[in-house]
C-alpha positions in Angstrom: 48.2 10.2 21.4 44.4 9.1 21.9 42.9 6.1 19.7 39.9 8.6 18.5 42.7 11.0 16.6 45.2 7.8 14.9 42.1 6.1 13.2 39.0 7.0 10.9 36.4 8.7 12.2 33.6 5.7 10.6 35.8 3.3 12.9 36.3 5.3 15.9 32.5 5.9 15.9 31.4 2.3 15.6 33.5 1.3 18.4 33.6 4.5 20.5 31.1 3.5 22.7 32.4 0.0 23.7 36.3 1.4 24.2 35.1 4.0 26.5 33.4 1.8 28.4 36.4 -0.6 28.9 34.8 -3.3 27.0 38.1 -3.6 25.0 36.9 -7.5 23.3 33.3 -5.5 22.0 35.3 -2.8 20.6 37.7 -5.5 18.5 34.7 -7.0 17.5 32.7 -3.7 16.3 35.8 -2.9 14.6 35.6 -5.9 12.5 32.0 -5.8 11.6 32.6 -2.3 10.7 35.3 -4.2 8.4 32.5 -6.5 7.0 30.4 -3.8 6.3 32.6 -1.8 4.3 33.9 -4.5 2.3 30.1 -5.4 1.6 29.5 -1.6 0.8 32.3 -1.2 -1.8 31.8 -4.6 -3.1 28.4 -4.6 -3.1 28.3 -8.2 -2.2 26.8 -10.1 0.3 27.6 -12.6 3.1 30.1 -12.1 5.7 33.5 -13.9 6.9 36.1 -16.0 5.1 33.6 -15.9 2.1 32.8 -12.8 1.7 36.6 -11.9 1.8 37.5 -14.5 -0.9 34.2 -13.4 -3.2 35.5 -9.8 -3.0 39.2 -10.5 -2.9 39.8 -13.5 -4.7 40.0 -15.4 -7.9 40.9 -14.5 -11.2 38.9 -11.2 -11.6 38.8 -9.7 -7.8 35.5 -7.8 -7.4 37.9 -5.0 -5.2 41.7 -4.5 -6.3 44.2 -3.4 -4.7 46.5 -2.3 -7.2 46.2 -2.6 -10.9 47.3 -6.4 -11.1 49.7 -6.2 -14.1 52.8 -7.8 -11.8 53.5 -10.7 -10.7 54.1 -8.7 -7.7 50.3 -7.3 -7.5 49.1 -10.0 -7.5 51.4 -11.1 -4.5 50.3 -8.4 -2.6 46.4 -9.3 -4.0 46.5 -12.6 -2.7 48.1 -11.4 0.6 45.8 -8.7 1.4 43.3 -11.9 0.8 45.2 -14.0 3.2 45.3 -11.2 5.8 41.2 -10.5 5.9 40.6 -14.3 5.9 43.2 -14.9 9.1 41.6 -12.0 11.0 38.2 -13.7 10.8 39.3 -16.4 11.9 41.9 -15.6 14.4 40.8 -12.8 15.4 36.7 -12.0 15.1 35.7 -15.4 15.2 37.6 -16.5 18.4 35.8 -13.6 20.3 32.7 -13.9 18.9 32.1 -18.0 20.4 34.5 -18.1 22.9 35.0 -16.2 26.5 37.9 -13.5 25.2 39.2 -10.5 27.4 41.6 -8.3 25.4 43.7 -5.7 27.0 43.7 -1.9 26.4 47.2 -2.4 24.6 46.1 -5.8 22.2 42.7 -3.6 21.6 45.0 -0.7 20.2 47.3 -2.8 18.8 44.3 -4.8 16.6 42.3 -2.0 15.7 45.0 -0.1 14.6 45.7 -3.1 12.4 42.1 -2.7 11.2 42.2 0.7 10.7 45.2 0.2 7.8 43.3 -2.3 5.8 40.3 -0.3 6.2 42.2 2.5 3.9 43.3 -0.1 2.0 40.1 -1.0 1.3 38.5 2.7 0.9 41.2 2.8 -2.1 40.1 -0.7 -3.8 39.3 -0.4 -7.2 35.9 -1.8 -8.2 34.7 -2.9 -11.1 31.4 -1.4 -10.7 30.7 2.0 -9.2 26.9 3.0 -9.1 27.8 6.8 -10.1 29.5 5.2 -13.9 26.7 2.6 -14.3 23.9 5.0 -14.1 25.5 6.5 -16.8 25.1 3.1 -18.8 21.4 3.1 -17.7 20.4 6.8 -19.2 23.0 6.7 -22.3 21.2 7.6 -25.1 22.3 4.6 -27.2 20.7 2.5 -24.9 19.5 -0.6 -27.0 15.7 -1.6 -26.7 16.6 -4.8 -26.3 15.3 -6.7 -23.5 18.7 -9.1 -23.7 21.0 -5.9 -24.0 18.9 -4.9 -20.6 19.0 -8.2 -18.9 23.2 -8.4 -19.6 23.7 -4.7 -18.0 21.4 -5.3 -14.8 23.8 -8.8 -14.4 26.9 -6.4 -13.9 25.2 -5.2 -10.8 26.7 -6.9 -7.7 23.3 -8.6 -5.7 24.3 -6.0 -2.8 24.0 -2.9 -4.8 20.8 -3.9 -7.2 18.5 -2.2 -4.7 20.6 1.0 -4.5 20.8 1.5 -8.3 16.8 1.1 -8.4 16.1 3.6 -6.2 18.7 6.0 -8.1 17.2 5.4 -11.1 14.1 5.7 -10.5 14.5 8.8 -8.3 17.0 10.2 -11.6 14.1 8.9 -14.2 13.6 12.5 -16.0 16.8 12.3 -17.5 16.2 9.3 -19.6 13.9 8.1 -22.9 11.0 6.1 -20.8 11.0 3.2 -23.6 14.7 2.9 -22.9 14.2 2.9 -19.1 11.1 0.3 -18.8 13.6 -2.4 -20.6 16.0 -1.5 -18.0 13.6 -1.5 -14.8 12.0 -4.6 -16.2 15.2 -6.9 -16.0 16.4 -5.6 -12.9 12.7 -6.1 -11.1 13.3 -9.9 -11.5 16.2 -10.0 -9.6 15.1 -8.3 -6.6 14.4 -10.2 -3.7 10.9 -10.4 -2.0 11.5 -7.6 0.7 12.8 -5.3 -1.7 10.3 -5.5 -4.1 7.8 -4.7 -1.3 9.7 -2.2 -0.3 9.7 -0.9 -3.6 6.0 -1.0 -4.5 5.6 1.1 -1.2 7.8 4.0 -2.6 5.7 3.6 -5.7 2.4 3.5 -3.6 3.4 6.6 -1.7 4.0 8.6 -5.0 0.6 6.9 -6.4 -1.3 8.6 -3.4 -0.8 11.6 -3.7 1.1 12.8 -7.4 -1.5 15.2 -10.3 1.9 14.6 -12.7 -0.3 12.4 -15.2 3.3 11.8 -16.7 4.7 10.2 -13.5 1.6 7.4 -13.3 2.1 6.4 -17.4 6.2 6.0 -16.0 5.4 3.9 -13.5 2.4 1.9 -15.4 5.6 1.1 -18.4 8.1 0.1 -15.8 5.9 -2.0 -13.8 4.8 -5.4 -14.6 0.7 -5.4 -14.9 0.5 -8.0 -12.0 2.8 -5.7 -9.9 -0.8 -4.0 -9.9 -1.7 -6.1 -6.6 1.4 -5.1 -4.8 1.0 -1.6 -4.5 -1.3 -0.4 -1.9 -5.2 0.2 -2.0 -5.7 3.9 -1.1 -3.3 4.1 -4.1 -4.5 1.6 -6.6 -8.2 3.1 -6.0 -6.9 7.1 -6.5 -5.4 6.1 -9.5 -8.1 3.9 -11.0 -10.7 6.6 -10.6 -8.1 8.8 -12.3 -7.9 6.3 -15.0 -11.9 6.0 -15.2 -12.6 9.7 -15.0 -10.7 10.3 -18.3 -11.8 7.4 -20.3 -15.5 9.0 -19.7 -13.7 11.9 -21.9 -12.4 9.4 -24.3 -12.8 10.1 -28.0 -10.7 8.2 -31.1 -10.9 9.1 -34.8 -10.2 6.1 -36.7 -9.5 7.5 -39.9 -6.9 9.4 -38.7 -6.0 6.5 -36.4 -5.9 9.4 -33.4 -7.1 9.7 -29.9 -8.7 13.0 -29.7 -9.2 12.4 -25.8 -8.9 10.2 -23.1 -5.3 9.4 -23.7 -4.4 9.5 -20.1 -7.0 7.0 -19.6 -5.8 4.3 -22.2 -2.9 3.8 -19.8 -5.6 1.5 -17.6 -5.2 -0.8 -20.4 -3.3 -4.2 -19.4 -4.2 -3.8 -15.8 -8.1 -4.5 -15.6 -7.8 -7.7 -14.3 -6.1 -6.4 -11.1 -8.7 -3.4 -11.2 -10.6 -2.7 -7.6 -13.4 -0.6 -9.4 -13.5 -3.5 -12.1 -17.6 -3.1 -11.8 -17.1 0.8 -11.8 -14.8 0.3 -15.4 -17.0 -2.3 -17.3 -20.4 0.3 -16.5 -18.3 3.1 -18.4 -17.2 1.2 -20.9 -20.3 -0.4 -21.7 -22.1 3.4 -22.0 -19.4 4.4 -24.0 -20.1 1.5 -26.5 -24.0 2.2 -27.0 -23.3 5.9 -27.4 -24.5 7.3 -30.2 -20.9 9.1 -31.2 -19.2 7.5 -33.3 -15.4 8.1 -31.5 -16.7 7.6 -28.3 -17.4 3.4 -29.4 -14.0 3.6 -31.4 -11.8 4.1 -27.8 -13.6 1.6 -26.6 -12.7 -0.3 -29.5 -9.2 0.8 -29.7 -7.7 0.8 -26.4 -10.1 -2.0 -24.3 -12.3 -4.2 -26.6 -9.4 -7.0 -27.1 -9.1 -7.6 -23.6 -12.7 -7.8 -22.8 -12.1 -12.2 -22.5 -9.4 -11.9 -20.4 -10.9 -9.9 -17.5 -14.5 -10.4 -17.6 -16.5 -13.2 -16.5 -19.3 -13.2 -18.1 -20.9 -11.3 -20.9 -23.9 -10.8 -19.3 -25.7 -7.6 -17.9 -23.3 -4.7 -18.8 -21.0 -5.2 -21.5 -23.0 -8.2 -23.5 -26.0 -6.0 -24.0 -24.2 -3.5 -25.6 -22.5 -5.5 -28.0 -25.8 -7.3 -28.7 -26.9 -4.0 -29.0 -24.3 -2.6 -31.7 -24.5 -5.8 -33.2 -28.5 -5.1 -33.9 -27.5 -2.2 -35.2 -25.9 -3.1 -38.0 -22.2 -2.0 -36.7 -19.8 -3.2 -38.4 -16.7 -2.1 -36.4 -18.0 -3.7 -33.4 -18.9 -6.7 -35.6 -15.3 -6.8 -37.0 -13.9 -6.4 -33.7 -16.3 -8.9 -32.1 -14.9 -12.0 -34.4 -11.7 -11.0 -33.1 -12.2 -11.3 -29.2 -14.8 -14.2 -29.6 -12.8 -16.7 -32.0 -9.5 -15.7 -30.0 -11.2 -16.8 -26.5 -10.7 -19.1 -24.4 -13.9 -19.2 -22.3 -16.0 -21.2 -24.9 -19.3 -18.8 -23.7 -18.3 -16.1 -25.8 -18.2 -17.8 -29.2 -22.0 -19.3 -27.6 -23.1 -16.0 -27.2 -22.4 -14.2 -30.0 -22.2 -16.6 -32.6 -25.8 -16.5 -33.5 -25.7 -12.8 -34.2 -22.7 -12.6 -35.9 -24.0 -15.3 -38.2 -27.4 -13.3 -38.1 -25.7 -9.9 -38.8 -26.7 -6.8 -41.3 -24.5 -4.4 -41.6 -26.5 -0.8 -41.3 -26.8 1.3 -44.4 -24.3 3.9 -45.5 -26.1 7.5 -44.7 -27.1 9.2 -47.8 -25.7 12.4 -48.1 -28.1 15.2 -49.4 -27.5 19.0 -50.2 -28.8 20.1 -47.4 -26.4 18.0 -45.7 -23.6 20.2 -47.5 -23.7 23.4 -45.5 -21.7 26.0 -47.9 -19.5 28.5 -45.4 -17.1 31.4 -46.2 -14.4 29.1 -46.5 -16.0 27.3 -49.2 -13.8 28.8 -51.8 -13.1 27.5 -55.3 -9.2 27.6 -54.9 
C-alpha cells in the first residue's frame, strides 16, 4: 500500500515533495517540523524542540492532554507521550538536521509512520484554551469593565495564539458592547510583540482609508491607545482627520441641556491632537469656532477641546490666544471659567503669563435685558 494513502494528508503533503524525489532524510525531517508546527498550532506556544515538547506536554497542568489525567495511569501514558516527542528530537530530527544522515526508503516509512500516530495523538489533545470558547468569554455580556478582569482573561491566551484571537475579535467586533471590548483590546495590545502590532495598525490603516461607517472609526479611536495614532499610516491618518475637522466645523453644544446638538462625530478627535498631521488646519477651526458669535458653537469648543489646549499647543500666540483674549474682552464668562482651568492646571508656565493679567482684569458682560418685543406671542402660546 502507498505511503500517501496510510498517513494524513497535512503530513503527506509537507513531505510529498522530498519522498518523491528520493530524498528520503528531507522527508523525515519535514515530517518532523510538520510535528513542531502542529504542536505549536494546538498549543499555541512558541519555540521548538525538547522545550517546546516539555512546555506543551509537561508539568503539573499540561498545556495539551492526552487523556483526562484522573489515573495514575494517565498520567503514565502523559509523561510517556512526553518522553517519546523529546527522544525523537533528539534521536531522530536533531541527528539529521547537523550531521551527514542517509535514511532508507524502509527507515523513512518506518519513522514517518511513527510520526504520523503521534500526530493523531496530538490532533485529539485536549487544550485548555480553544480560540472558538474564549471568544465567547470576550463578547459575554457580563463582561466586567474592569481593566484587571480584562488584563487576567488576555493572560489565559497562550503567546502563540494572542495575535489570532485579535484579528477574530476585531473582525467579530459587531457582536459585542464597545465599552466592554476597548478594556479587552487594550490589555491584549500590550502583549503583542513589535511586528504584530505593525502588522495590526496596517489592517487598521487599510480600513481607515477607505471606510464612510462613522461607527467603525469611533471603534477603532476606543480600542486604540491615542499614541497608537503615529502608527497607523498617513493617507489614513490625514482621511480621517479631515473627517474629524469637517464635522467639528458643524459642531454645536447646548449647555443647559448638557447636549451636543452636532458635531458629535467630530468630538471623537479629542485625545489625539497631539499626533494630529493637520494640527495647524484643527487649531484655525477651532479658534473661529471660539470667536463666533453663537453661543453653542464656543460651548463645543469648550466641551470637547478646550482642556487639552496646554497639552498640544505650543504657544498661545496667533490663532487660539487671540481668541481667548478676545472672549476674555468680552466679558465671557464660560471661557473665563474654563480659562482658570487650563491655565492654573498647566505646565508650560507661559500660559498662566499670558492670561493672568486679563483674568485678573476681567468683567463679566451684562445679562441681556429681555423686552416685550423680545417675547414674540405664537399660536402655541396658549394659557393651558
Amino acid at each position: 500500500m502507498e505511503l500517501a494513502s496510510r498517513v494524513d494528508s497535512r503530513l503527506w503533503s509537507a513531505i510529498e515533495s522530498a519522498y518523491d524525489g528520493g530524498n528520503y532524510t528531507t522527508a523525515v525531517l519535514e515530517a518532523m517540523h510538520f510535528l513542531g508546527q502542529l504542536i505549536r498550532d494546538r498549543s499555541g506556544l512558541e519555540g521548538d524542540g525538547q522545550s517546546l515538547v516539555g512546555a506543551a506536554f509537561g508539568g503539573k497542568t499540561p498545556v495539551l492532554k492526552v487523556n483526562q489525567l484522573q489515573t495514575d495511569s494517565d498520567w503514565n501514558v502523559q509523561h510517556g507521550i512526553e518522553q517519546i516527542l523529546r527522544g525523537l528530537y533528539q534521536a531522530v530530527r536533531n541527528p539529521r538536521s547537523h550531521e551527514k544522515h542517509t535514511d532508507t526508503l524502509e527507515s523513512t516509512e518506518a519513522l514517518i509512520l511513527f510520526i504520523n500516530y503521534l500526530i493523531a495523538l496530538i490532533d485529539q489533545a485536549v487544550s485548555p484554551f480553544e480560540k472558538t470558547a474564549f471568544l465567547k468569554r470576550v463578547f459575554d455580556a457580563q463582561f466586567l469593565e474592569d481593566r484587571r478582569y480584562a488584563e487576567l482573561l488576555v493572560a489565559k491566551i497562550p503567546p502563540g495564539q494572542r495575535y489570532n484571537v485579535l484579528i477574530e475579535a476585531y473582525r467579530e467586533r459587531k457582536s459585542g458592547r464597545v465599552k466592554k471590548l476597548a478594556y479587552f483590546f487594550a490589555a491584549l495590545l500590550k502583549l503583542l510583540t513589535t511586528e504584530q502590532i505593525e502588522r495590526f495598525c496596517e489592517l487598521v490603516s487599510e480600513e481607515l482609508s477607505t471606510t464612510e461607517n462613522e461607527a467603525s472609526i469611533r471603534f477603532i479611536r476606543q480600542i486604540l491607545p491615542d499614541d497608537y495614532w503615529l502608527k497607523l499610516t498617513e493617507i489614513a491618518r490625514l482621511r480621517v482627520e479631515g473627517m474629524f475637522i469637517s464635522s467639528i466645523k458643524e459642531g454645536t453644544y447646548d449647555s443647559t441641556l448638557g447636549q451636543c446638538m452636532a458635531g458629535a462625530f467630530g468630538s471623537w478627535a479629542g485625545g489625539i491632537e497631539t499626533y494630529f498631521l493637520l494640527k495647524d488646519e484643527l487649531e484655525k477651526v477651532l479658534a473661529e469656532k471660539l470667536n463666533s458669535g453663537v453661543e453653542e458653537e464656543r460651548s463645543y469648543v469648550l466641551q470637547f477641546f478646550f482642556g487639552r489646549l496646554t497639552v498640544w499647543l505650543q504657544m498661545p500666540e496667533w490663532v487660539i490666544g487671540p481668541a481667548i483674549h478676545a472672549r476674555l474682552e468680552a466679558g465671557d464668562e464660560a471661557v473665563r471659567d474654563a480659562m482658570k482651568f487650563v491655565a492654573w492646571k498647566s505646565t508650560p508656565p507661559w500660559w498662566k503669563e499670558e492670561f493672568s493679567g486679563p483674568l485678573e482684569k476681567f468683567v463679566a458682560a451684562p445679562e441681556p435685558t429681555i423686552t416685550d418685543e423680545d417675547v414674540a406671542l405664537t399660536d402655541d402660546d396658549v394659557p393651558f
